[in-house]
N, CA, C and O atoms as CSV, one atom per row, in Angstrom:
chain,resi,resn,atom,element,x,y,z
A,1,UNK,N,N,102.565,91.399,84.640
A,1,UNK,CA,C,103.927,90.935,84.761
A,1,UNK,C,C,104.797,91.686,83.766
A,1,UNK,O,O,104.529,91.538,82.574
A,2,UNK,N,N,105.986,92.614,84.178
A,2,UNK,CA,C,106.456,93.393,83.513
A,2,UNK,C,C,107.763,92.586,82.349
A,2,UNK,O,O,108.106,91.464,82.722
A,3,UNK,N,N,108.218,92.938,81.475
A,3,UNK,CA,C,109.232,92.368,81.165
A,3,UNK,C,C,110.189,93.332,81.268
A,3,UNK,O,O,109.834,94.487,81.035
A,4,UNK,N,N,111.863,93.015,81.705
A,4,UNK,CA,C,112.366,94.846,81.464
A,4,UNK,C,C,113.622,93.831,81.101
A,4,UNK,O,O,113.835,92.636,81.308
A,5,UNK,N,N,114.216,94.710,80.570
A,5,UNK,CA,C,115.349,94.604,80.142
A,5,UNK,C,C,117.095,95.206,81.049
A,5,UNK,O,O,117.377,96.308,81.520
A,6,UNK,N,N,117.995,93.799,80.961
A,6,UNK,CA,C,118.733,94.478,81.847
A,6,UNK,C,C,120.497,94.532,81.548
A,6,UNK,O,O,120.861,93.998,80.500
A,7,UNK,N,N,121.164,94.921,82.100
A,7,UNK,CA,C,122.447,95.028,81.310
A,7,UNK,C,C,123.568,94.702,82.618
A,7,UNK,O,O,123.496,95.352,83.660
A,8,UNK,N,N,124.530,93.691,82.431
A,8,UNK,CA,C,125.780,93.024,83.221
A,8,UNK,C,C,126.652,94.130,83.018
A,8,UNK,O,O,127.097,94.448,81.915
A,9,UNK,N,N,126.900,94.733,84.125
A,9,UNK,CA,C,127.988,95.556,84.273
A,9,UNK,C,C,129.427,95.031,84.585
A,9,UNK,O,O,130.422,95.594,85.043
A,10,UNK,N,N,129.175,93.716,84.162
A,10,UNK,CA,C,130.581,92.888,84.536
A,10,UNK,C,C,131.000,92.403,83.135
A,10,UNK,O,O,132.160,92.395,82.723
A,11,UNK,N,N,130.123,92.079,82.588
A,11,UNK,CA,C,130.603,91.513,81.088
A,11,UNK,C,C,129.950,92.236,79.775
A,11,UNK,O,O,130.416,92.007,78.659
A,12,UNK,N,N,129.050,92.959,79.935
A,12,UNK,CA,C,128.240,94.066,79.210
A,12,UNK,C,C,126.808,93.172,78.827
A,12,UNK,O,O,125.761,93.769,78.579
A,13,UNK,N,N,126.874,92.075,78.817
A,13,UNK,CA,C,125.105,90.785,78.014
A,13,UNK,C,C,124.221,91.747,78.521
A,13,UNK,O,O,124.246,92.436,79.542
A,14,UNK,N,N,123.605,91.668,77.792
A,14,UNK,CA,C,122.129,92.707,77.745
A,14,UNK,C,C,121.088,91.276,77.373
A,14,UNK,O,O,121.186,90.457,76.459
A,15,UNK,N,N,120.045,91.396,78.546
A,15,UNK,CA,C,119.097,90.746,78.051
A,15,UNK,C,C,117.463,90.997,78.958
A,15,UNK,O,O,117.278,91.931,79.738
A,16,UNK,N,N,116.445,89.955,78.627
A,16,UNK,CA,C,115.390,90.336,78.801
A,16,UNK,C,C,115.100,89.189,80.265
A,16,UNK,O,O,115.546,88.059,80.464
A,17,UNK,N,N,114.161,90.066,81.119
A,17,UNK,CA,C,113.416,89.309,82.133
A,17,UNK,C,C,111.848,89.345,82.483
A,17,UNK,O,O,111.345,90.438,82.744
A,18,UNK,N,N,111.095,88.233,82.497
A,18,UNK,CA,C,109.791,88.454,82.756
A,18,UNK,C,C,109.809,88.474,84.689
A,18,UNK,O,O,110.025,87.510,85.423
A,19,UNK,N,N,109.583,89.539,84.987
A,19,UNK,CA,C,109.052,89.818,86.672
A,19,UNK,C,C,108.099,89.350,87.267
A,19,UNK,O,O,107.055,89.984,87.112
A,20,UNK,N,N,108.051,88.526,87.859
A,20,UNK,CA,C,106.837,88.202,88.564
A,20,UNK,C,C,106.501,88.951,90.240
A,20,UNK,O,O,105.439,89.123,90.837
A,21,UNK,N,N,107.586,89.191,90.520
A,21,UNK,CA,C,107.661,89.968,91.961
A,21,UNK,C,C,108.896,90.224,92.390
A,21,UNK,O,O,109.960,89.676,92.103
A,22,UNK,N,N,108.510,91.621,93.517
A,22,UNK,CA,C,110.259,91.897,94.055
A,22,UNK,C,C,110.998,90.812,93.896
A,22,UNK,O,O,112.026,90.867,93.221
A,23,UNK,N,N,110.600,89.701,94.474
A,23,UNK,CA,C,111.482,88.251,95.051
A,23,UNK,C,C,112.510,87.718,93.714
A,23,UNK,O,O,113.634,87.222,93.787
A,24,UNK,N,N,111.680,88.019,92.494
A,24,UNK,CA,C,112.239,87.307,91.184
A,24,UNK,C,C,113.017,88.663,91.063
A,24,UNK,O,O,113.790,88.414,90.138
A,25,UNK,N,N,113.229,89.763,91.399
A,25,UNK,CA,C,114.707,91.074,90.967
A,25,UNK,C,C,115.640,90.647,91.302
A,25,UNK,O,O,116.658,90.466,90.634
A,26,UNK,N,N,115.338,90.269,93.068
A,26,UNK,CA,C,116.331,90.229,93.974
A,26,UNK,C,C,117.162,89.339,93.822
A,26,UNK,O,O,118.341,89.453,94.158
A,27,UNK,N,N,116.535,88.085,93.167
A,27,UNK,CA,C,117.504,86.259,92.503
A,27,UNK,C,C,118.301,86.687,91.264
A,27,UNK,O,O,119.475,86.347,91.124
A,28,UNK,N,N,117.762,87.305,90.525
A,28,UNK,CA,C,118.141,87.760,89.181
A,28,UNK,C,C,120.088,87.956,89.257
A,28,UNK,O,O,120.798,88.504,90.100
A,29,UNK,N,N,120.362,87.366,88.214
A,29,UNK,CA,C,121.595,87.612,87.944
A,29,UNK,C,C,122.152,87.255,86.356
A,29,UNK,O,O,121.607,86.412,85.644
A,30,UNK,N,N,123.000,87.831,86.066
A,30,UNK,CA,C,123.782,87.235,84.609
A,30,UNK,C,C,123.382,86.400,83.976
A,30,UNK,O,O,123.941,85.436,84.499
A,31,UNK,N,N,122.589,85.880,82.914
A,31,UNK,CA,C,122.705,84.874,82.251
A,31,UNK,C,C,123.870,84.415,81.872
A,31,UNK,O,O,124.073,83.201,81.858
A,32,UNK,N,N,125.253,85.714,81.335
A,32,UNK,CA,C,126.227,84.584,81.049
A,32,UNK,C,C,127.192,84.532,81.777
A,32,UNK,O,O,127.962,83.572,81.796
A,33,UNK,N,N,127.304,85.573,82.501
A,33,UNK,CA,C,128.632,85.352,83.647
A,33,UNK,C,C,128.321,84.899,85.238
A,33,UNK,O,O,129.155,84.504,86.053
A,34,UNK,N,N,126.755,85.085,85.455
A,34,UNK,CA,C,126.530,84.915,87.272
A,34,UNK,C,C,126.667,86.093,87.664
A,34,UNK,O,O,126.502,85.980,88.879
A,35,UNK,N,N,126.858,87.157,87.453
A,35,UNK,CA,C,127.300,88.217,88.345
A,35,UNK,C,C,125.765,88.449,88.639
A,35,UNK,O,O,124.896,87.758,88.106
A,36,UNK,N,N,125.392,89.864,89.863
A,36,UNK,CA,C,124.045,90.044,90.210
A,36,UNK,C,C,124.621,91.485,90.280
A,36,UNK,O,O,124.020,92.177,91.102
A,37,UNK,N,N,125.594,92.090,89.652
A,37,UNK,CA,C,125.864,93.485,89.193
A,37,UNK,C,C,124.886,93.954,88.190
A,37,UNK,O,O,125.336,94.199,87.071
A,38,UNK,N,N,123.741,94.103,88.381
A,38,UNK,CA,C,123.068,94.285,86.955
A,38,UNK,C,C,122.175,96.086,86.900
A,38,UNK,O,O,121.776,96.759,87.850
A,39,UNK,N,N,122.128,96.363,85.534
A,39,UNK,CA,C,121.348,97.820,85.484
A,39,UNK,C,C,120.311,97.209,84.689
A,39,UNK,O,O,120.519,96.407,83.779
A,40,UNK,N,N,119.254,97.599,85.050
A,40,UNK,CA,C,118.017,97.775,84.545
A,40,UNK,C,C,117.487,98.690,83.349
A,40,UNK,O,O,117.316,99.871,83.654
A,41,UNK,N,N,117.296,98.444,82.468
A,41,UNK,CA,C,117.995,99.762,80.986
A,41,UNK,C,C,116.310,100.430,81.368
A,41,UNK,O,O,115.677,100.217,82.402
A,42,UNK,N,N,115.899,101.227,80.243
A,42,UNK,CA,C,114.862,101.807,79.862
A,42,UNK,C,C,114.836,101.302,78.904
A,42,UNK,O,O,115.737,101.018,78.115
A,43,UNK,N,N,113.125,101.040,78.874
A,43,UNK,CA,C,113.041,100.355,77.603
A,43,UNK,C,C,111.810,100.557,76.712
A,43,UNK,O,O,111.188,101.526,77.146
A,44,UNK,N,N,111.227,100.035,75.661
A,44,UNK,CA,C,110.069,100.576,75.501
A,44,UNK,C,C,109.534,99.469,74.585
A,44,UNK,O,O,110.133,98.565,74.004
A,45,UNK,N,N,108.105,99.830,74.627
A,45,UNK,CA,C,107.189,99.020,74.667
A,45,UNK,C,C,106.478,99.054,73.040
A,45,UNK,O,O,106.552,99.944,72.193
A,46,UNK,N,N,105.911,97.976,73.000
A,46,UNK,CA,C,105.273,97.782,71.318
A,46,UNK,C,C,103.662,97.742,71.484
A,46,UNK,O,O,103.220,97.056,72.406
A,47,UNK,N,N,102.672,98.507,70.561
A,47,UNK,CA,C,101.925,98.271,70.894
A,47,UNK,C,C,101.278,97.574,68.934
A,47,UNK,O,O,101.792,97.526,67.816
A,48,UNK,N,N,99.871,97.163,69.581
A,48,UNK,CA,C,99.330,96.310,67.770
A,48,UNK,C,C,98.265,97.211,67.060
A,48,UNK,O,O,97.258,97.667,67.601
A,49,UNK,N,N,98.427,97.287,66.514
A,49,UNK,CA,C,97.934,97.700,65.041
A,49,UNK,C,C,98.225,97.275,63.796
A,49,UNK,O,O,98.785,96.241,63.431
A,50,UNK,N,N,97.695,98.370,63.054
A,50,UNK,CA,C,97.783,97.894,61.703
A,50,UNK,C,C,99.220,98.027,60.908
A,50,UNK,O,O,100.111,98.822,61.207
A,51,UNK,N,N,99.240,97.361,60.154
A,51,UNK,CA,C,100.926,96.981,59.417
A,51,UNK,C,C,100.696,97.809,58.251
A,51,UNK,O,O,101.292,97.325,57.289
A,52,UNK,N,N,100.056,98.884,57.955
A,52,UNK,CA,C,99.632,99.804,56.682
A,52,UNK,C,C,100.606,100.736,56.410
A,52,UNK,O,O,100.573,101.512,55.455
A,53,UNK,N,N,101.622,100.654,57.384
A,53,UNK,CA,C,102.208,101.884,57.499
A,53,UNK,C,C,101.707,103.447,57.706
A,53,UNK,O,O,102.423,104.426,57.500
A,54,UNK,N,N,100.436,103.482,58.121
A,54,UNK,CA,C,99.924,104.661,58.620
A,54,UNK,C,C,100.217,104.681,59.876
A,54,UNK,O,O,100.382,103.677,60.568
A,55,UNK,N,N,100.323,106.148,60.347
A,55,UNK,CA,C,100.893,106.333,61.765
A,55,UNK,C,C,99.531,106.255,62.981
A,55,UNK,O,O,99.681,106.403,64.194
A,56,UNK,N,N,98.231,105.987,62.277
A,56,UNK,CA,C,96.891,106.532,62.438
A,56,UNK,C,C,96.872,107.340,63.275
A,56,UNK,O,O,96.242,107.050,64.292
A,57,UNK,N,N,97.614,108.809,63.190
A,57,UNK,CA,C,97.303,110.230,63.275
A,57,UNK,C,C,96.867,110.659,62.452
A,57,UNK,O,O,97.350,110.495,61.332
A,58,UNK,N,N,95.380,111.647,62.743
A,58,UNK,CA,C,94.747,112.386,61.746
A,58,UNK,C,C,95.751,113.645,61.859
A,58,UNK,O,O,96.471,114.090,62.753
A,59,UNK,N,N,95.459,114.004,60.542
A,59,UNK,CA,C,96.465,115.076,60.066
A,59,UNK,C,C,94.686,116.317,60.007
A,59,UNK,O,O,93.680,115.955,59.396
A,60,UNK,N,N,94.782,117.746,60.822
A,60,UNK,CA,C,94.012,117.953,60.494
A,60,UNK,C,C,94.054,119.191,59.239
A,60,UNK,O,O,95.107,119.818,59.355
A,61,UNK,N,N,93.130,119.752,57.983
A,61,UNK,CA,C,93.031,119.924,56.766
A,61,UNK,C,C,92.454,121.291,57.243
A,61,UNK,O,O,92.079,122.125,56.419
């Protein structure tokens, strides 16, 4: 289930949607105005690791 992020071309609100299927795009509209004018941004993704601040790329010597 994707989450994407999307942007009101009527009032500018940028916000987030969890997808469950075409059916849930097609309902989708504005959280704050109602409009169903919406862009779909690019967005990007987080992944987990360690909080060490290493990039864990070997650097090679």
């Amino acid at each position: 289930m994707p989450l994407y992020s999307y942007k009101c071309k009527d009032c500018g609100e940028e916000f987030d949607y969890l997808v469950f299927g075409k059916s849930d795009e097609e309902e989708l509209k504005c959280q704050k105005c109602g409009s169903k004018n919406l862009e779909r941004l690019l967005s990007t993704f987080g992944m987990g690791g360690s909080s060490s601040g290493s990039s864990g790329c070997a650097t090679p010597t």
